[in-house]
C-alpha positions in Angstrom: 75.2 -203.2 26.8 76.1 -199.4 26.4 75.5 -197.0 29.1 72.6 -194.5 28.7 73.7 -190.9 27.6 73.5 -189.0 30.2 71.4 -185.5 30.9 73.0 -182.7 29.5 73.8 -180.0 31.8 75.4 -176.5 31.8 79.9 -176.7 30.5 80.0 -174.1 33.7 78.4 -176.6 36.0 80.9 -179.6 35.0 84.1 -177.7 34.8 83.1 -176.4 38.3 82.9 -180.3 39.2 86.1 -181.5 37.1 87.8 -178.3 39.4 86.5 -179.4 42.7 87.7 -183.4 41.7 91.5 -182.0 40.7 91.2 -179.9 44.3 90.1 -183.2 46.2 92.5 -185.4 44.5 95.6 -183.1 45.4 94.6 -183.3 48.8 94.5 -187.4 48.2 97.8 -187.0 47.3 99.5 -185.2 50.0 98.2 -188.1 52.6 99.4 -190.5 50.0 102.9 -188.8 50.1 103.0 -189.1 53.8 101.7 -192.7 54.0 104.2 -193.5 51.3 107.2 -191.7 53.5 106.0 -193.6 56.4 105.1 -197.3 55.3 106.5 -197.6 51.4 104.2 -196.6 48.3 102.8 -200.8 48.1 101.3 -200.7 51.7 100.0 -197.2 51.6 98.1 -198.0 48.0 96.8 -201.1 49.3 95.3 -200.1 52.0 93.9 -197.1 50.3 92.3 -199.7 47.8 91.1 -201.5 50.4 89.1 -199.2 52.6 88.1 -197.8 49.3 86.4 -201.4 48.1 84.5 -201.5 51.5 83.3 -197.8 50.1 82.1 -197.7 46.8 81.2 -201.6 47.4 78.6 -200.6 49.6 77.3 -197.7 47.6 77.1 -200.5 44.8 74.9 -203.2 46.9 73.1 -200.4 48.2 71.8 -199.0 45.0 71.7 -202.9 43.6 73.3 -202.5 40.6 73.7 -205.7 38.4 77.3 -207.9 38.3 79.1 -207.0 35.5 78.9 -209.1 32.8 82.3 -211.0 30.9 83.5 -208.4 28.8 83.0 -205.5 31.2 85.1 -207.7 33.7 87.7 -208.2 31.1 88.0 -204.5 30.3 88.6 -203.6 34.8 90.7 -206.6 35.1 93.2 -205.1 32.5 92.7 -201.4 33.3 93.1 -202.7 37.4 96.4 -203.9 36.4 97.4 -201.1 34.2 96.4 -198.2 36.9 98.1 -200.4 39.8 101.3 -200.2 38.0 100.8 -196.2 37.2 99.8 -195.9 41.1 102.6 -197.7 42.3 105.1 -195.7 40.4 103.4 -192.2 41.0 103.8 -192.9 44.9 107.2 -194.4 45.3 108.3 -191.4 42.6 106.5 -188.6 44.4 108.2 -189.8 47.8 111.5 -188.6 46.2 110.4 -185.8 44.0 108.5 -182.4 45.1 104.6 -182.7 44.8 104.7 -180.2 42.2 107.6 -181.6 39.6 105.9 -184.9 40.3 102.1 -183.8 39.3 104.0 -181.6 36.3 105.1 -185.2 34.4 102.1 -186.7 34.9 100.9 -183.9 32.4 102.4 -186.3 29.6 99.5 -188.7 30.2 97.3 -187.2 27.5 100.2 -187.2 24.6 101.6 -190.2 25.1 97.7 -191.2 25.1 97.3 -189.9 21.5 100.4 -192.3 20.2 98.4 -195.2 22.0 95.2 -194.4 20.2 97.0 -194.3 17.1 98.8 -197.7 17.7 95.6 -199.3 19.4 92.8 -198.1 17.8 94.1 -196.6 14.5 93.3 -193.2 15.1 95.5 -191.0 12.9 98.2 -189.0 14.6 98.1 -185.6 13.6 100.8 -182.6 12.6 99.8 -180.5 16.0 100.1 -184.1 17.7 103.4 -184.2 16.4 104.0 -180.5 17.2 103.0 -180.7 20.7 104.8 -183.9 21.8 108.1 -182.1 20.8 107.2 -178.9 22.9 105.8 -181.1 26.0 109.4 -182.8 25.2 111.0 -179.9 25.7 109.4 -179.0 29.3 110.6 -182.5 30.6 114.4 -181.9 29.2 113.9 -178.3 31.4 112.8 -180.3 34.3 115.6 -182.6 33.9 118.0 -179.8 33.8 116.9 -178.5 36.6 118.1 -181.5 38.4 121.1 -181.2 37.2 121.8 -177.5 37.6 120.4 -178.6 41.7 122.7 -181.9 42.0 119.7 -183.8 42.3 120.6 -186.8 44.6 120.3 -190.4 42.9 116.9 -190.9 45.0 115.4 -188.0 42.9 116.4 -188.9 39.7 114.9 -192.0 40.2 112.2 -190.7 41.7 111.9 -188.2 38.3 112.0 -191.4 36.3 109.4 -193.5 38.2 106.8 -190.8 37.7 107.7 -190.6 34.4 107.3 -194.5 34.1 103.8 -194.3 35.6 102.9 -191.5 33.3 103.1 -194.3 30.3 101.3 -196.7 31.9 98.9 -194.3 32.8 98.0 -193.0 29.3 97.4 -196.5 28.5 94.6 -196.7 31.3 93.1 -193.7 29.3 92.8 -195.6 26.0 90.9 -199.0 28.2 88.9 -195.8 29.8 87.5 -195.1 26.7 86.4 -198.9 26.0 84.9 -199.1 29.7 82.7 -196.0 29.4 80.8 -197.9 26.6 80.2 -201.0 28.8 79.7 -199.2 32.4 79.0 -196.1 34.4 81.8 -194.3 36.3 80.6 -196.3 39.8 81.2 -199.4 38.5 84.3 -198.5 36.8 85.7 -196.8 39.8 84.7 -200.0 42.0 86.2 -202.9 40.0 89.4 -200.8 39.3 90.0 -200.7 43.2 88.8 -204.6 43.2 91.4 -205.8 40.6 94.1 -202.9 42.3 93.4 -204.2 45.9 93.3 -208.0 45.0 96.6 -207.7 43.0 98.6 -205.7 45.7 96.8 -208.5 48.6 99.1 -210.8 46.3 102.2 -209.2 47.4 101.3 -208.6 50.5 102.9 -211.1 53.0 106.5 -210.0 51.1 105.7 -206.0 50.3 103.7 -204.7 52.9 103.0 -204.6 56.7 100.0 -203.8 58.7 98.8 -199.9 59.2 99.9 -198.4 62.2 96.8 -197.3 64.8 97.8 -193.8 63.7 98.1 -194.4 60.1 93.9 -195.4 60.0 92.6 -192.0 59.9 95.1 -190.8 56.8 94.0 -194.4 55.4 90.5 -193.5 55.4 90.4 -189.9 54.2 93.0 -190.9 51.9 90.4 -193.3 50.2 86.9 -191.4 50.7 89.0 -187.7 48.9 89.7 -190.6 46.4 86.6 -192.0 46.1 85.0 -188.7 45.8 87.3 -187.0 43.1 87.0 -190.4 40.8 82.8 -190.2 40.9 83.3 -186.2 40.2 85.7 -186.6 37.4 83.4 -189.2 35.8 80.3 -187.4 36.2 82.0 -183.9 34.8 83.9 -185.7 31.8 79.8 -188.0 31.1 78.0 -184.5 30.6 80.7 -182.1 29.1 83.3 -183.0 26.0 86.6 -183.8 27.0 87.9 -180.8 25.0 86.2 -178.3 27.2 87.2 -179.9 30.9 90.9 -180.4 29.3 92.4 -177.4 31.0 90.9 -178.1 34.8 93.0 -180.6 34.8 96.2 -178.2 34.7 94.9 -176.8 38.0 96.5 -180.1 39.5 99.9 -178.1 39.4 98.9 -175.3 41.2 97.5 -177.1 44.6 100.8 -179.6 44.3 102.6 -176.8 45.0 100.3 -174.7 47.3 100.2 -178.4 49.2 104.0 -179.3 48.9 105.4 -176.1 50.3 102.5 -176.0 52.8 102.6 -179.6 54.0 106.4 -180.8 52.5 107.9 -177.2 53.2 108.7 -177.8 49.3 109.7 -174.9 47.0 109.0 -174.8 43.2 112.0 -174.0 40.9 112.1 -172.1 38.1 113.1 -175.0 36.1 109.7 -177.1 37.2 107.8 -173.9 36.6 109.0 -173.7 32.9 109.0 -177.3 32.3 105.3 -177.8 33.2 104.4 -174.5 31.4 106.0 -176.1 28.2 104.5 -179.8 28.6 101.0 -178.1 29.1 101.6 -176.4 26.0 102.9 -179.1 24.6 99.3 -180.9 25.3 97.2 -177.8 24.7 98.5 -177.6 20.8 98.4 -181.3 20.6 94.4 -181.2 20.9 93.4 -177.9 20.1 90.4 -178.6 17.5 90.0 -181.9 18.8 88.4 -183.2 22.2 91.4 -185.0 24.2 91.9 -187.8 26.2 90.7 -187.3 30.0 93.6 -187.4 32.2 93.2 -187.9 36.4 90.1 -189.7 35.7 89.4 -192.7 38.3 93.0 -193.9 37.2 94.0 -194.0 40.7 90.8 -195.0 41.8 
């Protein structure tokens, strides 16, 4: 059963939308960041996931929406599992790493994406494709020589790599993001993500995690209503405008990491980062110019 095409409206309207779900998930990410300080990156996301269940779960029930039938379930079981991993890494990286040098390798999401279309669903990988991975290559090699010209400590190199770990796993949720949207709407999506993520981590628990803190239950639950909220906004803005045209929002990410890290984390953004993020999003820019491209931040941390 596909999902009915949604009503047009205005490209101004959505990219407004995608901007305000990039804002929102920024500020997700500096509570995130401080749970993950506090309480390591597995209890913080599971507890997120948790508290966001009990959310979009009750918007579901309330508007009575249908189970989901076999192969919908198939599709969030598999893109659950995919995202946890992706989350996981993106949090236990960004504990070592500035916001801002953390959010710029995430930026490889949407090219690494086009090799996994290629590989998964025999779309052809094109000259600019080609083009744009080595530039986007080139902004990670600045990054990492950044690190070096800084001494980075072991903790951040690791840290560097992690993200850079979740990035791949991340641009594989993109390609089962595609599949979902033709079996469910963003709600449902967004739900059964956080159901697969939650009831995966729950596994782990007794071993990897530890109870919230009294003090930690207010971060918990912001943390997973901004996330909530910039998942169903992404959704909705990348449902009624083309992928192509909302592509650049998501580039905004970089500038509230570092408005929030030296804000929040009293972080500063180097040169190096600054360069190396300007090159990866040109990297991705030439990549897809012509073409729509893969949605990146959507629901993948839902």
């Amino acid at each position: 059963m596909r999902v009915p095409t949604p009503k047009k409206v205005g490209a101004a309207l959505a990219f407004a939308v995608a901007a305000a779900g990039i804002a929102t998930y920024s500020a997700m990410d500096v509570l995130m960041k401080g749970l993950s300080i506090t309480s390591g990156a597995y209890s913080a996301v599971l507890w997120r996931s948790v508290v966001g269940v009990a959310l979009l779960g009750t918007i579901f029930v309330l508007r009575r929406r249908p189970f989901p039938g076999r192969a919908a379930l198939k599709l969030h079981a598999l893109r659950g599992a995919t995202a946890g991993f992706s989350v996981l890494l993106f949090f236990w990286g960004l504990v070592r790493v500035p916001m801002a040098q953390g959010v710029a390798l995430t930026f490889l999401a949407p090219l690494i994406a086009l090799y996994f279309a290629a590989a998964l669903l025999g779309e052809t990988i094109r000259r600019a494709a080609i083009l744009g991975s080595i530039v986007a290559s080139l902004g990670v090699l600045v990054i990492a020589a950044g690190e070096v010209q800084g001494h980075a400590s072991t903790a951040h190199v690791l840290g560097s790599l992690a993200i850079f770990a979740a990035s791949i796993f991340y641009a594989y949720s993109l390609i089962l993001l595609r599949q979902q949207a033709q079996v469910a709407d963003p709600l449902e999506v967004a739900l059964f993500t956080s159901v697969v993520l939650g009831g995966l981590l729950l596994l782990g628990a007794p071993w990897f995690a530890g109870l919230p803190t009294t003090a930690q239950l207010p971060s918990i639950g912001v943390a997973a209503v901004l996330g909530s909220l910039s998942a169903m906004a992404l959704a909705w803005a990348y449902s009624h405008a083309e992928a192509q045209v909302l592509a650049p929002v998501e580039y905004t990410a970089f500038v509230w990491a570092s408005l929030f890290g030296w804000w929040v984390f009293h972080e500063t953004v180097s040169l190096y980062t600054a360069g190396g993020a300007a090159l990866i999003i040109l990297g991705c820019v030439l990549a897809v110019r012509g073409h729509a491209a893969p949605a990146p931040q959507t629901e993948a941390a839902a």
